[in-house]
C-alpha positions in Angstrom: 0.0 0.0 0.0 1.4 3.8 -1.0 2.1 5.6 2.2 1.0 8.7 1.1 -2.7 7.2 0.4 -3.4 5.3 3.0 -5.9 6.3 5.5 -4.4 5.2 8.5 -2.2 8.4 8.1 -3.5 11.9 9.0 -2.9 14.6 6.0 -1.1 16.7 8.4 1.4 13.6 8.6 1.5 12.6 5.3 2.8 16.7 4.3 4.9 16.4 6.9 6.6 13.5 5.5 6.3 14.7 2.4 8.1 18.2 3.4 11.2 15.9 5.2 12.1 12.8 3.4 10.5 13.4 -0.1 11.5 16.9 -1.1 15.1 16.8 0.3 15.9 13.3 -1.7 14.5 15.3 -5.3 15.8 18.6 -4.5 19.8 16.6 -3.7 22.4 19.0 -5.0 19.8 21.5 -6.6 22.7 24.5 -5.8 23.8 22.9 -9.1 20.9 23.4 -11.0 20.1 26.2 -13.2 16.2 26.0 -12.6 15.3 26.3 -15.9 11.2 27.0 -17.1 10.8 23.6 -18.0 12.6 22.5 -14.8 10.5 24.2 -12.6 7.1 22.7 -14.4 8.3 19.1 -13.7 9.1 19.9 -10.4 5.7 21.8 -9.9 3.8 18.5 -11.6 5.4 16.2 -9.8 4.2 18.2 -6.4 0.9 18.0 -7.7 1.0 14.4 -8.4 2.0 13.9 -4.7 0.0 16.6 -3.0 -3.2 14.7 -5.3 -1.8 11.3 -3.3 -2.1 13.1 -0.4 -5.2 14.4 -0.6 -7.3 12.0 -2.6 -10.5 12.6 -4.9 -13.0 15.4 -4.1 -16.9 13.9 -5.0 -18.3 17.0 -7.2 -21.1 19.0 -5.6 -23.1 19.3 -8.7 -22.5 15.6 -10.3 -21.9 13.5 -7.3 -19.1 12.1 -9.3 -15.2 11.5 -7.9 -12.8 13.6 -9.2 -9.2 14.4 -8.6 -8.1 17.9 -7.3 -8.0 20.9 -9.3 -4.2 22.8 -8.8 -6.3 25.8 -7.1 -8.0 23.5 -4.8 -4.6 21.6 -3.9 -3.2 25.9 -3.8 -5.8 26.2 -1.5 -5.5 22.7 0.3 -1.8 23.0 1.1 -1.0 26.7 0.9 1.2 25.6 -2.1 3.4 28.3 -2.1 4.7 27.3 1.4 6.0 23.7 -0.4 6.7 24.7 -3.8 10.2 23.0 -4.9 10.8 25.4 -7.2 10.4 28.4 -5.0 12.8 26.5 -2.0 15.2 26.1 -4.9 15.5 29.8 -5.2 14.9 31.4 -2.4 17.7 28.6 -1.0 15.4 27.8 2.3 15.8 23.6 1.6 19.4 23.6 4.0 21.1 21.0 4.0 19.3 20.0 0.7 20.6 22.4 -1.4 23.7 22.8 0.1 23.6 25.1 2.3 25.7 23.8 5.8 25.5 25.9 8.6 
């Protein structure tokens, strides 16, 4: 079973975990990169893709159906912005992750 899905987990956990093991393993040795545009659209997807994990389908008010998170509702969700890879990558507030000792 994904760890990030499982309901056994509270989402406050699963960020958490998220934010500390997750984003520190794909952000290793980013003060190498040059973030380019495209860069910083895979990173941003692949958030998404997790933060959806995390979060799970939303049933539609007006169709009753499942469906998965829109990015403004996982914006709104997470306060994005907060996690946002690319952003840590330049504003160089990952640590350790990025390289910066001390």
């Amino acid at each position: 079973m994904n760890l990030l899905s499982s309901r056994l987990l509270a989402k406050d956990l699963k960020i958490k975990i998220y934010r500390t093991i997750i984003l520190p393993v794909v952000l290793y040795g980013c003060e190498t990169w040059s973030l380019t545009l495209s860069e910083e659209r895979k990173l941003r997807v692949f958030e998404n893709m997790v933060l959806r994990r995390i979060f799970g389908p939303r049933r539609d008010e007006v169709t009753g159906e499942w469906r998965r998170l829109h990015n403004e509702e996982l914006n709104d969700a997470v306060l994005l912005t907060q996690y946002c890879a690319g952003d840590k990558i330049e504003k160089n507030e990952m640590g350790w992750a990025c390289g910066a000792y001390g």
